[in-house]
C-alpha angles and dihedrals in degrees: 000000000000123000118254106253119245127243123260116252124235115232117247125244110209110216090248081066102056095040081051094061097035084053082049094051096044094058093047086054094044086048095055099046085045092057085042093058097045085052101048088053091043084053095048091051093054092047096044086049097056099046083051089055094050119086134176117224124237132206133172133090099052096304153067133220139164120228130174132286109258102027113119120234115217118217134201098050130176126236130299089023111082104163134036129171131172139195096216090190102066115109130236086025144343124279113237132196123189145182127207134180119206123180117268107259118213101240128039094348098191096040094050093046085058108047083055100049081047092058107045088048095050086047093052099072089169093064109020099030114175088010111183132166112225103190140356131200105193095195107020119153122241112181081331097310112123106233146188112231129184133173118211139179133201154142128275102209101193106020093175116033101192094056141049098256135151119271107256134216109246123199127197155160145212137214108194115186140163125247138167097268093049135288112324124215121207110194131194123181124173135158118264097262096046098038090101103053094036098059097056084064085039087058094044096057081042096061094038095058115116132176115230 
């Protein structure tokens, strides 16, 4: 008669064994949502990138000019101003471009136009507080059109008007030109923070501008 056979044994697992895999697991995990992440970030830039790249042409009032995809164009303006666009996502508060046109004076045309503009901002303490210019280039060149520039700072006193919210430090800059129709302004405003990024697109719409 045969003896019943024996069971097999399991092998055992130690504790240090187990803590080891689950380690191993954990850092593969980490690992993963690490990659993911980096992707995720590397996706977003393209994609910001090209919807920066991307602009909408406008035509109307004597002139054309390209500005980016998503801004938003406001409409029923009131003379001088002929052309306003806005990027509603930026945060603190939201990026303008604008476009005025001002009657040519006789003398010194872009000289003249600016002393003015300087003046009514500095007198309108509720939208331009604490306005100050910080340079000015008289005959700069823009595409080989001789050009007025100016730099300014100042303080937004109620970014958001349907919320309770910190006054912001705006910066901004002006190209000022002469065309046939009259001397054009060309106006960018952005809060501190997003002043740099904003006026690459700024000079973009600048150099595209043409009178019709």
């Amino acid at each position: 008669m045969s003896e019943p056979s024996q069971m097999q044994e399991k092998p055992t697992v130690s504790a240090a064994q187990v803590r080891s895999r689950a380690r191993r697991r954990d850092r593969w995990v980490s690992w993963l949502v690490l990659g993911l992440f980096l992707l995720a970030l590397v996706v977003g830039a393209v994609l910001k990138t090209l919807a920066e790249s991307r602009s909408v042409e406008y035509r109307g009032d004597g002139f054309r000019l390209n500005y980016p995809a998503g801004w938003v164009r406001r409409t029923s303006l009131q003379p001088p101003y002929l052309f306003q666009v806005e990027d509603l996502g930026a945060a603190p508060t939201r990026t303008t471009v604008t476009v005025q046109r001002r009657p040519l004076p006789q003398h010194d045309p872009l000289g003249v136009v600016w002393r003015d503009l300087s003046i009514e901002r500095k007198s309108d303490g509720q939208h331009w507080a604490g306005y100050r210019e910080l340079s000015l280039e008289s005959n700069a060149q823009l595409d080989g059109r001789t050009v007025l520039h100016t730099t300014f700072a100042y303080v937004e006193m109620e970014p958001d008007p349907f919320q309770l919210s910190l006054p912001v430090v705006m910066h901004g800059e002006d190209y000022l030109f002469v065309g046939r129709a009259g001397v054009y302004i060309l106006t960018l405003t952005a809060a501190e923070e997003n002043y740099d990024r904003d006026r690459g697109l700024f000079l973009a719409l600048a150099r595209s501008f043409r009178e019709e």
